[in-house]
MMTF fields as JSON, N, C-alpha, C and O atoms, coordinates in Angstrom:
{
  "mmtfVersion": "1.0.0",
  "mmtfProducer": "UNKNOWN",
  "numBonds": 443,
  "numAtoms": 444,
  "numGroups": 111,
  "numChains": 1,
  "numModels": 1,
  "chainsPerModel": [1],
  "groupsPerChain": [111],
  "chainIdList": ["A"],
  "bondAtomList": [4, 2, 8, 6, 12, 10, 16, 14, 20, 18, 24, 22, 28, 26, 32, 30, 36, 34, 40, 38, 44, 42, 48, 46, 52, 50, 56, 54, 60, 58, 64, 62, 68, 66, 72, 70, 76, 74, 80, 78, 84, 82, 88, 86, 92, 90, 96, 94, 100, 98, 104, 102, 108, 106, 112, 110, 116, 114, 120, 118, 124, 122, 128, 126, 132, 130, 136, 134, 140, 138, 144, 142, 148, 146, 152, 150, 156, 154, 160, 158, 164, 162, 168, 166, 172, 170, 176, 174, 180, 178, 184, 182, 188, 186, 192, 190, 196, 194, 200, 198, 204, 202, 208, 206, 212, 210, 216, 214, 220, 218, 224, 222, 228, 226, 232, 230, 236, 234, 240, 238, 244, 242, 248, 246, 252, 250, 256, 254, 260, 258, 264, 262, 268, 266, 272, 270, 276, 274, 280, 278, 284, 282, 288, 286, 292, 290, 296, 294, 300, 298, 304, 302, 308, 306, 312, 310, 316, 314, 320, 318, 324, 322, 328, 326, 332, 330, 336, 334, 340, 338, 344, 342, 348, 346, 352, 350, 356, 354, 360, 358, 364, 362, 368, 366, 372, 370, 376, 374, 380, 378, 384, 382, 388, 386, 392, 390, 396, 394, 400, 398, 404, 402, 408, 406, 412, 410, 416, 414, 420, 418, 424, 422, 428, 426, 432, 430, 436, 434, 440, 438],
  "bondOrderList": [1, 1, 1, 1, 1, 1, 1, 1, 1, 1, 1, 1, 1, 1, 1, 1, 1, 1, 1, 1, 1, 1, 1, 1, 1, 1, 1, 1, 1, 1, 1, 1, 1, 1, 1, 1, 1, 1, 1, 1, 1, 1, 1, 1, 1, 1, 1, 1, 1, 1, 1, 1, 1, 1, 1, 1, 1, 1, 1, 1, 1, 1, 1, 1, 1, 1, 1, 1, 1, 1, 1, 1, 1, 1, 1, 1, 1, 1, 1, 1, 1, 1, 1, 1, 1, 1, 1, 1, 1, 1, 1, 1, 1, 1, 1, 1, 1, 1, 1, 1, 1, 1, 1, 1, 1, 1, 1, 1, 1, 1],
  "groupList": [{"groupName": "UNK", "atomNameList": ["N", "CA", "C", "O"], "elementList": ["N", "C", "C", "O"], "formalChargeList": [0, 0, 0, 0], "bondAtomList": [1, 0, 2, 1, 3, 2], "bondOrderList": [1, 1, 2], "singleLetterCode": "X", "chemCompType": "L-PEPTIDE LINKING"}],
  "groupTypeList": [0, 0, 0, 0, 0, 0, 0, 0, 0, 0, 0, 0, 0, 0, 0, 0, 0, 0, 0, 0, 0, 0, 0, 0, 0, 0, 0, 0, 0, 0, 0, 0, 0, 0, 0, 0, 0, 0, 0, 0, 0, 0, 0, 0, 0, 0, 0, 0, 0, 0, 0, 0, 0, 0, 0, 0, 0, 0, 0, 0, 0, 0, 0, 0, 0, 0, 0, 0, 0, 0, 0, 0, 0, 0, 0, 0, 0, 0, 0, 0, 0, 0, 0, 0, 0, 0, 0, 0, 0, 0, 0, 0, 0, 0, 0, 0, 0, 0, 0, 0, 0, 0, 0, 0, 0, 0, 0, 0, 0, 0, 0],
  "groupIdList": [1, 2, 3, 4, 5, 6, 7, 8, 9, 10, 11, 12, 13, 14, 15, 16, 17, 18, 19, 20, 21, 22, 23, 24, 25, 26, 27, 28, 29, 30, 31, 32, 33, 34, 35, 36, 37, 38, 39, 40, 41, 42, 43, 44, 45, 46, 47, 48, 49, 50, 51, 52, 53, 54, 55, 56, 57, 58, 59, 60, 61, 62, 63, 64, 65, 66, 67, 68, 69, 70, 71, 72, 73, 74, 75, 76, 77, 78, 79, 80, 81, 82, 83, 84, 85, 86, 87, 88, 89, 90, 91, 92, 93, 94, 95, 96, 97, 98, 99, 100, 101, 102, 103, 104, 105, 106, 107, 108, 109, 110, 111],
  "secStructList": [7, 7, 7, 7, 7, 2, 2, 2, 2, 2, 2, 2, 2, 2, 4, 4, 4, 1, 7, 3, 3, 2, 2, 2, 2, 2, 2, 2, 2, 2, 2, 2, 6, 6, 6, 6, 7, 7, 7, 7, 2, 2, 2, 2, 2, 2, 2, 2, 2, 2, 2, 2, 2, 6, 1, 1, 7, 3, 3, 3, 3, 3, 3, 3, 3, 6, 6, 3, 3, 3, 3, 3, 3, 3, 7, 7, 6, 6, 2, 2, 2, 2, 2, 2, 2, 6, 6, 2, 2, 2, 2, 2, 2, 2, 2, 2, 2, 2, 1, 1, 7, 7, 7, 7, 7, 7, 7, 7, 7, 7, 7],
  "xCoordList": [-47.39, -46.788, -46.209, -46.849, -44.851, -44.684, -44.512, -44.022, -45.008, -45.5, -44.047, -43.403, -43.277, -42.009, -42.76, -43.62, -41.897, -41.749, -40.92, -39.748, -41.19, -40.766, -39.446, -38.816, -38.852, -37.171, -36.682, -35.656, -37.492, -37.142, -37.018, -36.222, -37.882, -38.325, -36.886, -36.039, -36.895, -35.503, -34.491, -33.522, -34.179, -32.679, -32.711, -31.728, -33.474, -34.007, -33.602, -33.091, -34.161, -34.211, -32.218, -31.532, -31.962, -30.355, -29.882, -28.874, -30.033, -29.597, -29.533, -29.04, -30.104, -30.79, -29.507, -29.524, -28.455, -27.378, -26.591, -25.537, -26.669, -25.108, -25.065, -25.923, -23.965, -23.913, -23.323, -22.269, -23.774, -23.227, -23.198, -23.689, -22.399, -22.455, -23.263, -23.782, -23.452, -24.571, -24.271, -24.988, -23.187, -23.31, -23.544, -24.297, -23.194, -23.315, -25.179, -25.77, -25.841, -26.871, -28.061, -29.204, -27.42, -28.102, -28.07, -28.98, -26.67, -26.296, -27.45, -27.997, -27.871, -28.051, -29.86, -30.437, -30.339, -31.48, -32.167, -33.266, -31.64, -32.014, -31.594, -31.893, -30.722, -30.731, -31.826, -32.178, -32.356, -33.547, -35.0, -36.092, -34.946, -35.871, -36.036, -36.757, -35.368, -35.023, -35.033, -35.241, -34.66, -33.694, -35.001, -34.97, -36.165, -37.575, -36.841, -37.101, -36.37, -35.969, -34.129, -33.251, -33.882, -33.369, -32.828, -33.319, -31.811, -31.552, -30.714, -29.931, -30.579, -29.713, -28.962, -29.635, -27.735, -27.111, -27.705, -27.791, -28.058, -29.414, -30.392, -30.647, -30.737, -32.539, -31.869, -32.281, -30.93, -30.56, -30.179, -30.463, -29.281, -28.919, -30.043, -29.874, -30.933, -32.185, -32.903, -33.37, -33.028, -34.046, -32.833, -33.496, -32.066, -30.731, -31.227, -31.82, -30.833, -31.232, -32.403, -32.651, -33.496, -34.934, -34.834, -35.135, -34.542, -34.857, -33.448, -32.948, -33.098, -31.723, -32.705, -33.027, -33.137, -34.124, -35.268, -35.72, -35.62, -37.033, -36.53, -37.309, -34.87, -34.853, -34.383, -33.473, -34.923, -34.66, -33.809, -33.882, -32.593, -30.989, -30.338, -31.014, -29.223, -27.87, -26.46, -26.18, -25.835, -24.462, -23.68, -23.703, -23.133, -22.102, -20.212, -19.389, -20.148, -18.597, -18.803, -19.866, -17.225, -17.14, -15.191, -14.467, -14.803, -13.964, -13.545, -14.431, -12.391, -12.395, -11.542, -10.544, -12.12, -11.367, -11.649, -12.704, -10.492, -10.027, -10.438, -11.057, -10.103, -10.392, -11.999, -12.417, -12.522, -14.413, -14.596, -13.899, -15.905, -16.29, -16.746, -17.831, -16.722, -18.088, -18.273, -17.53, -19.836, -20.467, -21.372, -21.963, -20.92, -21.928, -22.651, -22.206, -24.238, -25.283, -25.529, -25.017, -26.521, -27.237, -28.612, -28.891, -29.738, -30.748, -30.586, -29.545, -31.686, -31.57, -32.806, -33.298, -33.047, -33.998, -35.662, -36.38, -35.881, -36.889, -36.959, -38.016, -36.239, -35.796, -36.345, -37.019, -35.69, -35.742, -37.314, -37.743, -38.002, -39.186, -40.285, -41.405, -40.115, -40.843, -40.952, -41.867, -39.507, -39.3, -40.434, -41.29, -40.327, -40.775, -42.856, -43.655, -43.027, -44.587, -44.763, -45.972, -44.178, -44.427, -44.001, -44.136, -43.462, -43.708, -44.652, -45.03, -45.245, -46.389, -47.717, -48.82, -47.26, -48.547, -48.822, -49.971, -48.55, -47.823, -48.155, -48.892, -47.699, -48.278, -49.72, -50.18, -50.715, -51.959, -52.497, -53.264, -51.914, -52.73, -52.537, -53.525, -51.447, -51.57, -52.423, -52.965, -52.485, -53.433, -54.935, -55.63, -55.206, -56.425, -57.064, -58.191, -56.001, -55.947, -55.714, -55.991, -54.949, -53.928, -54.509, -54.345, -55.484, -55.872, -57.779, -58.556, -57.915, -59.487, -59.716, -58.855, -60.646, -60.569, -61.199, -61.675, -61.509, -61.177, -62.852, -63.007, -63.893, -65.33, -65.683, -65.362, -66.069, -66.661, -68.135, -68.685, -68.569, -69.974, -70.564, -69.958, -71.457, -71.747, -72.515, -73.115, -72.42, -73.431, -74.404, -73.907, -75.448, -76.516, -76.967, -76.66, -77.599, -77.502, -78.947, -79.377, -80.126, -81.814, -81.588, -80.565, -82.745, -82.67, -83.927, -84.271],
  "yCoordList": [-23.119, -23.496, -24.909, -25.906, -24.854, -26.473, -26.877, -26.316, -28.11, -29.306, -29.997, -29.887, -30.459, -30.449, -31.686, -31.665, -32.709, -34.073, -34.34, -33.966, -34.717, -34.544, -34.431, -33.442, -35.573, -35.648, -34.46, -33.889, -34.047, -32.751, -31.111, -30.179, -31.377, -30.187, -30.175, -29.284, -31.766, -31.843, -31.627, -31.371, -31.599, -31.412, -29.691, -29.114, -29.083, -28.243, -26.756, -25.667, -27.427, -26.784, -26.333, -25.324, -28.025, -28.314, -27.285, -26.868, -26.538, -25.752, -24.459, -23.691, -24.012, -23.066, -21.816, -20.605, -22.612, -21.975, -21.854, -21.416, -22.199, -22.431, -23.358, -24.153, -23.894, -24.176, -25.551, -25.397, -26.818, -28.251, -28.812, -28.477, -30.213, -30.968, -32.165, -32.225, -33.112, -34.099, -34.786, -34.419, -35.859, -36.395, -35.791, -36.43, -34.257, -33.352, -33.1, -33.267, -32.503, -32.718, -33.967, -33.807, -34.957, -36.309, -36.201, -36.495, -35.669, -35.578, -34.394, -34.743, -33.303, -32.225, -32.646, -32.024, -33.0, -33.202, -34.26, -33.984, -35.201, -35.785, -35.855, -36.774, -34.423, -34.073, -32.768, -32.656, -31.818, -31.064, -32.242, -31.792, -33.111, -34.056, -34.725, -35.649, -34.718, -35.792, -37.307, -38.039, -37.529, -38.563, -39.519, -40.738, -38.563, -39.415, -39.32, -40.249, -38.699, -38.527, -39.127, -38.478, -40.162, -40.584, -41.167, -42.171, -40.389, -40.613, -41.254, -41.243, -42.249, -43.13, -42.114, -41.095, -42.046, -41.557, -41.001, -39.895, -42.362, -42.722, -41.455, -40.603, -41.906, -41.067, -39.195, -38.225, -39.35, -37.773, -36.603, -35.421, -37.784, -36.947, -36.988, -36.154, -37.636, -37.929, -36.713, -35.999, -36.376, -35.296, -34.393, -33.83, -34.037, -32.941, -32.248, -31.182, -33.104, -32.853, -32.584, -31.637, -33.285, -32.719, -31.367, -30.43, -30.893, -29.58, -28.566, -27.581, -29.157, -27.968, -27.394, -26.22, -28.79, -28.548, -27.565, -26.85, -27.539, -26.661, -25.416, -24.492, -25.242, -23.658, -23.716, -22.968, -24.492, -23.918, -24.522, -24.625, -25.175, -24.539, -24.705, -25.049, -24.56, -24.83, -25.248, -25.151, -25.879, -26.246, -24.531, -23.722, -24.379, -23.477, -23.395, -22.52, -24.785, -25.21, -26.499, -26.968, -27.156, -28.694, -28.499, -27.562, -29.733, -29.741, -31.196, -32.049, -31.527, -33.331, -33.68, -33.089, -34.595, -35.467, -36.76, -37.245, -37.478, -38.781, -39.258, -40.317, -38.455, -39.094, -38.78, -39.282, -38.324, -38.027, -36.539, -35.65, -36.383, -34.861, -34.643, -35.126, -33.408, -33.193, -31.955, -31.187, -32.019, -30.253, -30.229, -30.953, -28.84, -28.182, -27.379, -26.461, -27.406, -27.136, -25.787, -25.656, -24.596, -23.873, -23.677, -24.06, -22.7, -22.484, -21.376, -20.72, -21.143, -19.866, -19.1, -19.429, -18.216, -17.581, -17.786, -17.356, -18.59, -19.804, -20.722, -20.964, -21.071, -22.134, -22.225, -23.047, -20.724, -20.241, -19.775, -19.718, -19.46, -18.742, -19.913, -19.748, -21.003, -22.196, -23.334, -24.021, -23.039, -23.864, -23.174, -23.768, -21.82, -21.092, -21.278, -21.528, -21.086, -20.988, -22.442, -22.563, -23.7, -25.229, -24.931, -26.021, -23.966, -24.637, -23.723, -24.079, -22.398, -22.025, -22.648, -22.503, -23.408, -24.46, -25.644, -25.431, -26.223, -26.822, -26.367, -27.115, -25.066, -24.246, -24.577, -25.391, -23.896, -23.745, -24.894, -24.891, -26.128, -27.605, -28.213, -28.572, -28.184, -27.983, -26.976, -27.338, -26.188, -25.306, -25.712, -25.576, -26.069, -27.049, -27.86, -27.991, -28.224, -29.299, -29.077, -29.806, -27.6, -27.455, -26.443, -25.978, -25.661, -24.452, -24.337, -23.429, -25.731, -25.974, -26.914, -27.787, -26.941, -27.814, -28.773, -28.232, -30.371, -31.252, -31.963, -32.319, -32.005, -32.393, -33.882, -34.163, -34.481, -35.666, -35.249, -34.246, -36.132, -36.111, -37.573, -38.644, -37.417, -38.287, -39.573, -39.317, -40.366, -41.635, -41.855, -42.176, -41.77, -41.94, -43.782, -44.327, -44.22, -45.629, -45.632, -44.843, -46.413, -46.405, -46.969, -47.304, -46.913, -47.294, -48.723, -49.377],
  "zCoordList": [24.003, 25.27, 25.14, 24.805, 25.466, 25.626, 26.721, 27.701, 26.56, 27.797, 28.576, 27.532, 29.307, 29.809, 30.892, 31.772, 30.261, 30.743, 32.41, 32.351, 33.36, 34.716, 34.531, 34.905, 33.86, 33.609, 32.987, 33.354, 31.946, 31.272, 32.123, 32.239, 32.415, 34.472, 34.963, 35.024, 35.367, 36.41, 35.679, 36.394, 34.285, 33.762, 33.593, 34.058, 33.138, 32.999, 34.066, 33.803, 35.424, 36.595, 36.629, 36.468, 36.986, 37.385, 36.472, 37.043, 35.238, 34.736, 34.954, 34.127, 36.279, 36.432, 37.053, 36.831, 37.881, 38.278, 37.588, 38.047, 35.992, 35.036, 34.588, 34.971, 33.411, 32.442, 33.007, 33.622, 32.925, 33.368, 32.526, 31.448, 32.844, 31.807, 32.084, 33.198, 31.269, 31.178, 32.55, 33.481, 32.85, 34.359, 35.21, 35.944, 35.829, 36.294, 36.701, 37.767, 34.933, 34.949, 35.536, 35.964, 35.387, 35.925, 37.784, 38.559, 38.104, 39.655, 40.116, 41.162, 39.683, 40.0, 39.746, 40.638, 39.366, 38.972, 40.031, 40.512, 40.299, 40.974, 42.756, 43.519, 43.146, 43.853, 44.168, 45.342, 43.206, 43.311, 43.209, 43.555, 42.923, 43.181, 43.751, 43.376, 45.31, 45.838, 46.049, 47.017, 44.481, 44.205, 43.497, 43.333, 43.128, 42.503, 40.75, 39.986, 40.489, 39.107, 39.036, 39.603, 38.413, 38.245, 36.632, 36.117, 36.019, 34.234, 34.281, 35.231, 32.962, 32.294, 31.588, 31.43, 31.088, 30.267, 28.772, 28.239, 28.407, 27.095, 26.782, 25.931, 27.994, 28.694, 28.563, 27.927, 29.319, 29.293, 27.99, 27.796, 27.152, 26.092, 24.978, 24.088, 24.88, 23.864, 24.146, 23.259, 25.888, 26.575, 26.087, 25.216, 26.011, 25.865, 24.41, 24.251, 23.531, 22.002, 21.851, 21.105, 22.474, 21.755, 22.687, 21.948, 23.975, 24.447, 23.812, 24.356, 22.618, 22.529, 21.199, 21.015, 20.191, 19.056, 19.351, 18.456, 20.301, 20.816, 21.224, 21.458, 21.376, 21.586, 23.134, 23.494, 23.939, 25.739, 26.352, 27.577, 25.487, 26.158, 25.046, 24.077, 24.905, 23.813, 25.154, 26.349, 23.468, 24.275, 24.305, 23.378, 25.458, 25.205, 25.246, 24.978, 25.723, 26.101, 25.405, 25.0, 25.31, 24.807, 25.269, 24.933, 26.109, 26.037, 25.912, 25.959, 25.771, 25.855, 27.348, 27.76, 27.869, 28.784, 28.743, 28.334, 29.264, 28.562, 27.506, 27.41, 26.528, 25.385, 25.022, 23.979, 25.479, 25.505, 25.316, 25.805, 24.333, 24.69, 24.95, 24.623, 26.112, 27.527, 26.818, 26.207, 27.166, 26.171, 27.905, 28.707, 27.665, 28.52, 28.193, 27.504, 28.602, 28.687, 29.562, 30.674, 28.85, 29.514, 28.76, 27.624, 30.038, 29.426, 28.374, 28.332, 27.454, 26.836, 27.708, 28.787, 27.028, 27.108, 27.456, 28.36, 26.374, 26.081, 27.141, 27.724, 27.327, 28.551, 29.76, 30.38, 30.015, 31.192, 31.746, 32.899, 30.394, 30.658, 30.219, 30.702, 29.418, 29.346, 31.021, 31.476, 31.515, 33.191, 33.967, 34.623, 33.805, 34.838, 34.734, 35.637, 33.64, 33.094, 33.286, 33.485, 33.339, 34.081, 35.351, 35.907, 36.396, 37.428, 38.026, 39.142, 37.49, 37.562, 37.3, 37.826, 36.295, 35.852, 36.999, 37.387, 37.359, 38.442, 39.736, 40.378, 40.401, 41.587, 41.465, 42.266, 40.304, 39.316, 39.963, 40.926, 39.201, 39.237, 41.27, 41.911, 41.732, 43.234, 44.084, 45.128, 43.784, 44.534, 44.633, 45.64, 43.812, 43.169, 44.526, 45.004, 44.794, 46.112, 47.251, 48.203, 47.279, 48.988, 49.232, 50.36, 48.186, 49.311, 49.142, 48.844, 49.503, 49.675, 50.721, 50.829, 51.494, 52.662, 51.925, 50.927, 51.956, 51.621, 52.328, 53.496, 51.252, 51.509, 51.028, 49.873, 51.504, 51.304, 51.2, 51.655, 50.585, 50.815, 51.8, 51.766, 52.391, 53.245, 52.244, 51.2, 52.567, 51.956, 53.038, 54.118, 52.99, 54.03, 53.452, 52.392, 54.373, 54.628, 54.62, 55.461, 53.782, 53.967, 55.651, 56.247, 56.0, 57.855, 57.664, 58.648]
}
């Protein structure tokens, strides 16, 4: 099972409707996060390459504008089913908390 870094989640997710490209990805991610996840350019394509190396997306487009080449990104397979088993994991580790009523124990005081 691999482990998927919050930023990695959020680029991850943003992929989830189709194939974007990296600024795109940064916009989209931190709009499903509302706005707690926030990438540097840097930060994004480092997370890009190590999750293309692991299998759970590839580039599938590259075109150039101004002079630059934009590759766009989708999940594969892997991807898709590694996102999903973290945000099950995730549900798992929340539930933990949200579906138990919430006990203190008393501290009694000598009299």
């Amino acid at each position: 099972m691999v482990t998927i870094r919050e930023q990695s989640y959020f680029a991850l997710a943003a992929l989830m409707d189709g194939p974007l490209h990296g600024y795109a990805i940064i916009k989209r991610a931190s709009e499903l996060s509302g706005g707690r996840v926030r990438m540097a350019a840097g930060t994004l394509y480092a997370a890009l390459d190590r999750l293309s190396a692991e299998g759970l997306l590839r580039v599938v487009d590259e075109e150039v504008v101004n002079g630059r080449a934009r590759r766009y990104y989708d999940l594969t397979d892997e991807g898709i089913a590694a996102l999903r088993a973290e945000a099950e994991r995730m549900l798992q580790a929340a539930q933990v908390v949200t579906e138990r009523p919430a006990r203190r124990a008393r501290v009694v005081k000598p009299a």
